[in-house]
C-alpha atoms as a printed R data frame, in Angstrom:
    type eleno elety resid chain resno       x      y       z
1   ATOM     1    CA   UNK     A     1   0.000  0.000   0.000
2   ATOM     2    CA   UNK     A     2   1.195  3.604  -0.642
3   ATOM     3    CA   UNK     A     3   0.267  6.320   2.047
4   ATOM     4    CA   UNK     A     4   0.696 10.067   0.785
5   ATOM     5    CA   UNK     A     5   1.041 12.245   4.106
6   ATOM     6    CA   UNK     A     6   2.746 11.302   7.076
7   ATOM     7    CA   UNK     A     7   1.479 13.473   9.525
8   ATOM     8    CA   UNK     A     8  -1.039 12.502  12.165
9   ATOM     9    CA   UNK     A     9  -3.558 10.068  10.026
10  ATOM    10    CA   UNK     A    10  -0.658  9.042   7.745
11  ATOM    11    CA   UNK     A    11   1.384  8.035  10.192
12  ATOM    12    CA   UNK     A    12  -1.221  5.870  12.273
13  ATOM    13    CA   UNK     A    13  -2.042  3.892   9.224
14  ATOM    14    CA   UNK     A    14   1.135  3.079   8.182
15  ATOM    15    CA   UNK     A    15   1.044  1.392  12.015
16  ATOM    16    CA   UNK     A    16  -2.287 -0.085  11.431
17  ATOM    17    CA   UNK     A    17  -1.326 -1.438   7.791
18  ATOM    18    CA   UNK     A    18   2.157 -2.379   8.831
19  ATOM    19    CA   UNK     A    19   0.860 -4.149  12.075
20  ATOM    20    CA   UNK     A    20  -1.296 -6.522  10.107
21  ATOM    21    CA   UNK     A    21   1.485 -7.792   7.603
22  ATOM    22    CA   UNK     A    22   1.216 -4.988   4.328
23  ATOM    23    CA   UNK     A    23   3.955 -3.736   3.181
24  ATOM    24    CA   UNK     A    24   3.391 -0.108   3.153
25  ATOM    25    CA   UNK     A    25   5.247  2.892   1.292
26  ATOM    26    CA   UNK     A    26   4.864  6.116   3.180
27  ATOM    27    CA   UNK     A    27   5.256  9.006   1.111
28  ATOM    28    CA   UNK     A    28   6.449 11.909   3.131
29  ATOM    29    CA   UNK     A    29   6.710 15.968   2.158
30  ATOM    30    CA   UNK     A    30   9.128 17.103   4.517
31  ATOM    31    CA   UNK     A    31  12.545 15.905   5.456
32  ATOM    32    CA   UNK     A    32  10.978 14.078   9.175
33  ATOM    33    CA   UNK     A    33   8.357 12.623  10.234
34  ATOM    34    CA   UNK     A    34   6.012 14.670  12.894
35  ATOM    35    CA   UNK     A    35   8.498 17.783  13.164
36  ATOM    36    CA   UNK     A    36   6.527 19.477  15.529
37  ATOM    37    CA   UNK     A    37   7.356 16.584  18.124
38  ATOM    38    CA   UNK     A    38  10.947 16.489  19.841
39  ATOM    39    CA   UNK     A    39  13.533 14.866  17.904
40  ATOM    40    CA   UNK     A    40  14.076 12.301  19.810
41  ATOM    41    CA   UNK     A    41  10.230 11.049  19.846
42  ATOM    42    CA   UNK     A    42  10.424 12.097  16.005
43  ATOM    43    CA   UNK     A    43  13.389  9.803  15.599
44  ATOM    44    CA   UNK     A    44  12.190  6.886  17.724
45  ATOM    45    CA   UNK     A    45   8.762  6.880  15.468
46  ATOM    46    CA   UNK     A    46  10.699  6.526  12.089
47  ATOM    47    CA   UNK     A    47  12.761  3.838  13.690
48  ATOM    48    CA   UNK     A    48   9.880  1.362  14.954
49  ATOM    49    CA   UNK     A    49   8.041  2.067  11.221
50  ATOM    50    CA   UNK     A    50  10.568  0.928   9.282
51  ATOM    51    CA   UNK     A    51  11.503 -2.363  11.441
52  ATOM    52    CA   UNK     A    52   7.795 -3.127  10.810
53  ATOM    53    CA   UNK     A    53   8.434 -3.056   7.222
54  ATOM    54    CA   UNK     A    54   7.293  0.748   6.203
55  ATOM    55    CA   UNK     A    55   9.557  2.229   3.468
56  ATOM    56    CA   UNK     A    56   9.654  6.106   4.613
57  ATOM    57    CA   UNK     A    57  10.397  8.582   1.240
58  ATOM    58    CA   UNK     A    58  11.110 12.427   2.584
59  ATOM    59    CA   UNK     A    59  10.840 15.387   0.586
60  ATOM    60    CA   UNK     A    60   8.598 13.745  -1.888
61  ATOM    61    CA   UNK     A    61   5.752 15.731  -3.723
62  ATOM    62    CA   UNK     A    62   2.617 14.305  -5.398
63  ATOM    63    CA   UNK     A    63   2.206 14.315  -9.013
64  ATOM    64    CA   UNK     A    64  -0.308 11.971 -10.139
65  ATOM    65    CA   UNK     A    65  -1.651  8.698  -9.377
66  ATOM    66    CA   UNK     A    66  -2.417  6.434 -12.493
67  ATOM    67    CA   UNK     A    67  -4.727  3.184 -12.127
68  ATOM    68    CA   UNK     A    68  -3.982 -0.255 -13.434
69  ATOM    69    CA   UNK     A    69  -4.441 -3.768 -13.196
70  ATOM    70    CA   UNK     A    70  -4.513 -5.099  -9.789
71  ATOM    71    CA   UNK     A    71  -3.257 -1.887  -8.317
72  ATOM    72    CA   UNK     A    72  -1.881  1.489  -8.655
73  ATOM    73    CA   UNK     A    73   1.219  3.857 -10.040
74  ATOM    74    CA   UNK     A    74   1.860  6.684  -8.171
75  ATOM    75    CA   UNK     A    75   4.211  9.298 -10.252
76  ATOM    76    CA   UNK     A    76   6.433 11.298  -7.980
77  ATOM    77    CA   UNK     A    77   7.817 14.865  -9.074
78  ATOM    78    CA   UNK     A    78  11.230 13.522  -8.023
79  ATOM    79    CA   UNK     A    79  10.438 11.525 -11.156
80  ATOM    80    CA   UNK     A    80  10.045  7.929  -9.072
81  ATOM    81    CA   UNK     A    81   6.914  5.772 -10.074
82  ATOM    82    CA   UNK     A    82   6.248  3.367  -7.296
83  ATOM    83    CA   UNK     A    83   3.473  0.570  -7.889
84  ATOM    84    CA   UNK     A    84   1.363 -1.223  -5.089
85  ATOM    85    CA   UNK     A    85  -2.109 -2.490  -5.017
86  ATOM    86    CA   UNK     A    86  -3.837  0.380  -3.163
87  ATOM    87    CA   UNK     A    87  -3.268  4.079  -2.212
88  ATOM    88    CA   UNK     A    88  -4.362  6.012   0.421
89  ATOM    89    CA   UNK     A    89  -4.804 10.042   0.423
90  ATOM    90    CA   UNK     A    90  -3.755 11.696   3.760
91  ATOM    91    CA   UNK     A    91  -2.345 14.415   3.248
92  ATOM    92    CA   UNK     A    92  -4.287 17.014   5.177
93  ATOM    93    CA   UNK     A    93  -7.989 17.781   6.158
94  ATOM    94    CA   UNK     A    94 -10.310 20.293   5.595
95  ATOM    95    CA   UNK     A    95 -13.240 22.025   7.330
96  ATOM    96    CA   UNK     A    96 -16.803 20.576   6.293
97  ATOM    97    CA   UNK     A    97 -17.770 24.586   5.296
98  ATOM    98    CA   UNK     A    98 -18.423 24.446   1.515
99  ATOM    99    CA   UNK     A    99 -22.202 23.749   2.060
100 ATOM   100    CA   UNK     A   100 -22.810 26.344   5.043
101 ATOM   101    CA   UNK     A   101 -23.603 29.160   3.278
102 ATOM   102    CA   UNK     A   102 -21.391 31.272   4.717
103 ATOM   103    CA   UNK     A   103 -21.626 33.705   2.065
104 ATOM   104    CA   UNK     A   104 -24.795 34.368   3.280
105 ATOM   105    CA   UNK     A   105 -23.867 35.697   6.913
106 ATOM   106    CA   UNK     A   106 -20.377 38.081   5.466
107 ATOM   107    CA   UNK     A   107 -17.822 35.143   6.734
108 ATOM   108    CA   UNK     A   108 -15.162 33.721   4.646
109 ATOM   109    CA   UNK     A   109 -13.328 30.808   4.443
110 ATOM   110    CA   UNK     A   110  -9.478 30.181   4.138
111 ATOM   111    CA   UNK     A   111  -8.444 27.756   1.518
112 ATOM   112    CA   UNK     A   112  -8.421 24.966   3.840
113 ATOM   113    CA   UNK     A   113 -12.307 25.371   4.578
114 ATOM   114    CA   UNK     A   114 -11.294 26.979   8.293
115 ATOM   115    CA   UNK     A   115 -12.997 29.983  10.132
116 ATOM   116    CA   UNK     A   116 -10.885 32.478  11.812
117 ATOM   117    CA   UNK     A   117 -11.832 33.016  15.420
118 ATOM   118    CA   UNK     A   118 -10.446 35.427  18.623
119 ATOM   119    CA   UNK     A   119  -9.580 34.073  21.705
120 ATOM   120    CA   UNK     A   120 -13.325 34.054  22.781
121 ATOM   121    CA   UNK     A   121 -14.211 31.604  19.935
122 ATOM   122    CA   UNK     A   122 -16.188 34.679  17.837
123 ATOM   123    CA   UNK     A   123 -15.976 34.807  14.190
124 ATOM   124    CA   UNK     A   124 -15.649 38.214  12.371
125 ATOM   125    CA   UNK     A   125 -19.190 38.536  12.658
126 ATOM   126    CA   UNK     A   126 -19.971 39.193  16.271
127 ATOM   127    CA   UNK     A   127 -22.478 37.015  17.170
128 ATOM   128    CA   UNK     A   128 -21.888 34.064  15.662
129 ATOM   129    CA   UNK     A   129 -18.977 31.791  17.062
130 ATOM   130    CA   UNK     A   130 -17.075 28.738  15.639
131 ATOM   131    CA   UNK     A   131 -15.632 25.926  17.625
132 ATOM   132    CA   UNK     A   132 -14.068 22.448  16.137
133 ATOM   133    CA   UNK     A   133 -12.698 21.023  13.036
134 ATOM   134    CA   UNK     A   134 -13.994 24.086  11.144
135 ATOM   135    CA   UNK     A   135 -11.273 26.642  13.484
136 ATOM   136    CA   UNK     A   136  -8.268 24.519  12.499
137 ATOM   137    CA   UNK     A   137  -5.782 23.485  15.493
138 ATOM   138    CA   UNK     A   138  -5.774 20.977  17.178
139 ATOM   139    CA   UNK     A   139  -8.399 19.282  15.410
140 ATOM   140    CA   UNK     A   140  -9.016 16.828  17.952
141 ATOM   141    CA   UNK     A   141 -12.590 15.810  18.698
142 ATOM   142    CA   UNK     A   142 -11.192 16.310  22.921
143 ATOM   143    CA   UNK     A   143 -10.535 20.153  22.124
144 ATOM   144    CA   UNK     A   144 -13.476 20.524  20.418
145 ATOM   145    CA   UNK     A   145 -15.613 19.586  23.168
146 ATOM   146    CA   UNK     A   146 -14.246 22.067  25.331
147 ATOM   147    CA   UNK     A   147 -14.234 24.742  22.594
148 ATOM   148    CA   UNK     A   148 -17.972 24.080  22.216
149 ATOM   149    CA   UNK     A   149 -18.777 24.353  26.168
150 ATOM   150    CA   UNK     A   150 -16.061 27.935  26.237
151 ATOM   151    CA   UNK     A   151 -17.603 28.761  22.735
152 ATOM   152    CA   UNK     A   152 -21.426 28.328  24.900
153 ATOM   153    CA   UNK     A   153 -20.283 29.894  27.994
154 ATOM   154    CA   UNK     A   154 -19.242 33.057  25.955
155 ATOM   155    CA   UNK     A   155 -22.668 33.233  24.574
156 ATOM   156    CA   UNK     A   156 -24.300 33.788  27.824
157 ATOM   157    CA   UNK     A   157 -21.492 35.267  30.127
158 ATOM   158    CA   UNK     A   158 -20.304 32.724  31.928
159 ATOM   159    CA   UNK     A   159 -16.966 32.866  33.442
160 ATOM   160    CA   UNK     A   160 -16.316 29.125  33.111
161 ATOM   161    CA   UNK     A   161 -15.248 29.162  29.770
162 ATOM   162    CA   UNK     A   162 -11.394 29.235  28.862
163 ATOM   163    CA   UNK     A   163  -9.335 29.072  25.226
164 ATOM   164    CA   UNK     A   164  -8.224 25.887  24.586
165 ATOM   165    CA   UNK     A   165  -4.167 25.430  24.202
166 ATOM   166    CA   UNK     A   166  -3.428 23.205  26.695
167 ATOM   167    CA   UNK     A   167  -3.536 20.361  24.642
168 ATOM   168    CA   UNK     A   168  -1.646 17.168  24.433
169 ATOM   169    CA   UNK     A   169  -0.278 15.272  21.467
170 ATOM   170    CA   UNK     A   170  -2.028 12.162  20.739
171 ATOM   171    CA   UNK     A   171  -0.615 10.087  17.966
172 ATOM   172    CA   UNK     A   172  -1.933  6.293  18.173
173 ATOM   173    CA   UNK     A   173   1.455  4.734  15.855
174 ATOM   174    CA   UNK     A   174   2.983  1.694  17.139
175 ATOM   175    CA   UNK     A   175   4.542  2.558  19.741
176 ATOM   176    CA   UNK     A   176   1.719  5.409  21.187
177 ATOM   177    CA   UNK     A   177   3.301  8.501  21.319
178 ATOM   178    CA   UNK     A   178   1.743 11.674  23.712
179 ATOM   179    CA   UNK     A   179   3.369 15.096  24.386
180 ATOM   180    CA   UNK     A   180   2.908 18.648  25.795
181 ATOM   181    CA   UNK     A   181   4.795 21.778  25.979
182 ATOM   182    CA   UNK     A   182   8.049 22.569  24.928
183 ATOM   183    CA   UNK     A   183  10.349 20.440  22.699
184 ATOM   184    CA   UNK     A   184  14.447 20.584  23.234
185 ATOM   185    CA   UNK     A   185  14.055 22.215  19.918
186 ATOM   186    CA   UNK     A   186  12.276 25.275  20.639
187 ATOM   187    CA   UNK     A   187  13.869 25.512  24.492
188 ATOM   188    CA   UNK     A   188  17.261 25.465  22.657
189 ATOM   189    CA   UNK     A   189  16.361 28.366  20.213
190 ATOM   190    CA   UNK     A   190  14.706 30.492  23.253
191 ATOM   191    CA   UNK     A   191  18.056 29.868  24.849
192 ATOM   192    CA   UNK     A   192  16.479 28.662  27.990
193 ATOM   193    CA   UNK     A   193  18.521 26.992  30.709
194 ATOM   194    CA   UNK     A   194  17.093 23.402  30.859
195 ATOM   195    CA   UNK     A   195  17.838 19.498  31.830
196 ATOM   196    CA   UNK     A   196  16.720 16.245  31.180
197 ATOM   197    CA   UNK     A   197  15.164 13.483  32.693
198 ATOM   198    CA   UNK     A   198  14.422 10.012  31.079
199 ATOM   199    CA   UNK     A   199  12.808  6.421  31.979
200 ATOM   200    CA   UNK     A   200  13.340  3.928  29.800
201 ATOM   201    CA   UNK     A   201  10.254  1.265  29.687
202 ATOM   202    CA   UNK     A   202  12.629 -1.517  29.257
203 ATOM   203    CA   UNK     A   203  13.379 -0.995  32.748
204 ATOM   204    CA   UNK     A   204  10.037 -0.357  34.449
205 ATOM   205    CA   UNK     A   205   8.141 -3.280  35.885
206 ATOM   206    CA   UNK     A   206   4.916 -2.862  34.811
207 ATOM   207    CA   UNK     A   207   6.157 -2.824  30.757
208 ATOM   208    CA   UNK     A   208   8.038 -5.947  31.889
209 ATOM   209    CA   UNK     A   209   4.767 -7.341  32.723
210 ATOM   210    CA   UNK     A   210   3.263 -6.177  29.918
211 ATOM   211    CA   UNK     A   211   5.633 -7.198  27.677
212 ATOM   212    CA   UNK     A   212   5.970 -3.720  26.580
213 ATOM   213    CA   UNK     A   213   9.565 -2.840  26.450
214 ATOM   214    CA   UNK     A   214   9.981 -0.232  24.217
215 ATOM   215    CA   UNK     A   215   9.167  3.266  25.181
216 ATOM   216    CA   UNK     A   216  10.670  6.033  27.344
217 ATOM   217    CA   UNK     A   217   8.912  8.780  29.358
218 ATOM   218    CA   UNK     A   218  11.525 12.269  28.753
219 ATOM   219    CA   UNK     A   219  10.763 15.422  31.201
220 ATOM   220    CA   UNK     A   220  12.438 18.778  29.920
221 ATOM   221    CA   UNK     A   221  12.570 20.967  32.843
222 ATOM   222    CA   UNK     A   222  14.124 24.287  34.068
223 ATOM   223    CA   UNK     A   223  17.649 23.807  35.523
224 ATOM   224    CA   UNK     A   224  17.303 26.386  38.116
225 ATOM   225    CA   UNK     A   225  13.687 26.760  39.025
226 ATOM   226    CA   UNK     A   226  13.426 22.874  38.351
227 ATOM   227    CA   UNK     A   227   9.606 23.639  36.354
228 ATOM   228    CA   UNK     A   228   8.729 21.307  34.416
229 ATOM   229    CA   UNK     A   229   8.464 22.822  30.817
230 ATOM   230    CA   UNK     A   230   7.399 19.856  28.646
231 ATOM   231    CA   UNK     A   231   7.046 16.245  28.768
232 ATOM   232    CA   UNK     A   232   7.508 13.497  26.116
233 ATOM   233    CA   UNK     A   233   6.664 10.200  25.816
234 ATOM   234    CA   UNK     A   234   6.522  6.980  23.570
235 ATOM   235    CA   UNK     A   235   5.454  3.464  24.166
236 ATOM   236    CA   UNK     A   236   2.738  1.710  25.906
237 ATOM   237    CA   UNK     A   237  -0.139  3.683  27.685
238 ATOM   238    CA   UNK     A   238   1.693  7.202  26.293
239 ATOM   239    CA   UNK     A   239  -1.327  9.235  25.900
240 ATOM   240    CA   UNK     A   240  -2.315  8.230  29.014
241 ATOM   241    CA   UNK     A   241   0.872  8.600  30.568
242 ATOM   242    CA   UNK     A   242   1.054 12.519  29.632
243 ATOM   243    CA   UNK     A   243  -1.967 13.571  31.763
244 ATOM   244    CA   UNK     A   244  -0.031 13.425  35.037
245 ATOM   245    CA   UNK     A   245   2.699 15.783  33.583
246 ATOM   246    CA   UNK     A   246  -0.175 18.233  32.314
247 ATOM   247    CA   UNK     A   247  -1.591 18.240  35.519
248 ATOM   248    CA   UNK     A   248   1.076 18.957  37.579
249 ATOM   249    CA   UNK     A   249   2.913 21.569  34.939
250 ATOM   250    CA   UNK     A   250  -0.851 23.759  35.676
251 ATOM   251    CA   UNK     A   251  -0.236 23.923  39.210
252 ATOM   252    CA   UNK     A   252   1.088 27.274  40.619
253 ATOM   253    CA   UNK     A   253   4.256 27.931  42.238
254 ATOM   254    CA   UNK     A   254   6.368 25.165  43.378
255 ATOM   255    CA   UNK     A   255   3.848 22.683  43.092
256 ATOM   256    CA   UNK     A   256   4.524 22.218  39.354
257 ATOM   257    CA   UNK     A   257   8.292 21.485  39.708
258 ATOM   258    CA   UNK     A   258  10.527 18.241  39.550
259 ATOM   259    CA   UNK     A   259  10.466 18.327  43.161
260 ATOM   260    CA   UNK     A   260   6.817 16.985  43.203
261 ATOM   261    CA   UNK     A   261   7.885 13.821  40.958
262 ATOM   262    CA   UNK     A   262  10.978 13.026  43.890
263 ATOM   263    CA   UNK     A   263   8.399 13.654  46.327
264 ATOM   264    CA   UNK     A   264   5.698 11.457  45.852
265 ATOM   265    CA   UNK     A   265   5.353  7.420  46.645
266 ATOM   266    CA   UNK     A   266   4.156  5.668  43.101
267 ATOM   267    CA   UNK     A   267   2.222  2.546  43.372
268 ATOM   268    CA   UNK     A   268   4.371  0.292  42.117
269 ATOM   269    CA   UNK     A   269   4.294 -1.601  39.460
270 ATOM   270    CA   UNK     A   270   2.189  1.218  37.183
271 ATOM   271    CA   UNK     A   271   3.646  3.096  34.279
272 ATOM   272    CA   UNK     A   272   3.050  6.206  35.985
273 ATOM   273    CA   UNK     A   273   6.397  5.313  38.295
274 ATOM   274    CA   UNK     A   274   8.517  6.010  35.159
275 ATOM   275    CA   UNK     A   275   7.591  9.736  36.509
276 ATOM   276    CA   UNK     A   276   9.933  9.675  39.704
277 ATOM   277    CA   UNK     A   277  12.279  7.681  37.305
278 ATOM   278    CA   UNK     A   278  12.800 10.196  35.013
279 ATOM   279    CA   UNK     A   279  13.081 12.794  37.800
280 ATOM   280    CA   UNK     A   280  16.027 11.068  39.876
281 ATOM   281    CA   UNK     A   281  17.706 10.979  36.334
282 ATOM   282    CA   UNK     A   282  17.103 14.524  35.614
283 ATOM   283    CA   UNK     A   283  17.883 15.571  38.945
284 ATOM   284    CA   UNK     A   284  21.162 13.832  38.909
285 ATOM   285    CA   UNK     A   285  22.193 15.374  35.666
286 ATOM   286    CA   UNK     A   286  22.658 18.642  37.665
287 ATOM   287    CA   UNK     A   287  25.121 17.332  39.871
């Protein structure tokens, strides 16, 4: 099978395909997979695809597809043709808009079907508001629940609404991957004084139990005020992992610091122990 887009959708069905046996081509337009997500999770990703059989092509760019007998050719601007019995289009998405009418009401939509909104969820036209899909990012059915009820509460006044940007990465590849808040990347180019703290699954019971080895839990944090400024994670239970990070990097003041992590008694064996494992490794980078 050949996949065009490797971002998000792309990406999760060259698991799926992969996991059941096809040999899948994944047809990528930039030079790495998921570059918003830290290298190192970035990296780990492309590794795991291709030992399940997924050929990865970078810096590719559509030109056509061509049927034929028992299959497909897709032709590559690069000038490569590359054969396989299906193809699958996922290179992108676009708001459901086209049919709305929104001619009609004096709103416009950008070329990806997707309604501008301010930080109370209002389109250019006062009193009507946009939440989901149709607003662009995240474009997770989890946001737009929330954007709805903010979106709702702005309507009437309530003070219980909030924008929505504190959300994590959910990417369900094999291995999971989860993440939230800064990457190594962007700390590094802010110039911002930061360590690192890792737990390797390989060594934590419960993925020993599981027989889920692979996978690592990585907390970025601030090397003097020890806050924790974004944490990474692939492998088994990952976007479940990445809540107890999220929670604690809301808290105020010291409460949202490595020093809760080396603080608090685990249950043991659960995945969420690989938190005070990463932070005794972090902590003992500073020494």
């Amino acid at each position: 099978m050949i996949i065009y887009g490797a971002v998000f959708i792309g990406c999760e069905y060259a698991s799926i395909f992969s996991g059941l046996g096809v040999l899948v081509d994944l047809i990528d337009n930039r030079n790495q997979l998921l570059n918003f997500l830290d290298d190192e999770i970035s990296d780990a990703l492309s590794y795991h695809l291709r030992n399940n059989n997924v050929l990865i092509r970078h810096n590719e760019e559509y030109e056509r597809v061509e049927g034929v007998d028992k299959g497909v050719i897709l032709h590559l601007k690069s000038g490569k043709k590359i054969k396989a019995d299906g193809f699958l289009w996922c290179n992108g998405r676009t708001g459901n808009t086209d049919q709305l009418g929104l001619e009609n009401v004096g709103l416009t939509a950008n070329s990806r079907g997707q309604i501008a909104v301010d930080e109370f969820y209002r389109t250019a036209v006062p009193n009507i508001y946009a939440a989901g899909d149709v607003i662009g990012w995240p474009s997770l059915a989890s946001a737009a629940y929330d954007q709805g009820r903010s979106a709702a509460g702005n309507i009437i006044d309530e003070d219980s609404w909030h924008f929505v940007d504190d959300v994590p990465t959910g990417i369900y590849t094999i291995p999971e991957i989860s993440s939230i808040g800064k990457t190594e990347r962007e700390l590094t180019e802010a110039k911002v004084p930061y360590e690192v703290g890792k737990a390797f699954f390989k060594g934590m019971a419960r993925a020993q139990i599981s027989n889920e080895p692979v996978g690592m839990l990585k907390i970025l944090f601030h090397r003097e005020t020890l806050a924790i400024l974004g944490v990474h994670c692939f492998g088994y239970q990952a976007s479940e992992i990445v809540h107890i990070g999220q929670a604690i990097m809301n808290q105020p003041g010291e409460a949202n610091t490595l020093k809760y992590f080396i603080n608090t008694t685990f249950n043991f064996p659960t995945m969420a122990e690989a938190y005070r494992v990463a932070a005794y490794d972090g902590l003992n980078r500073l020494f």
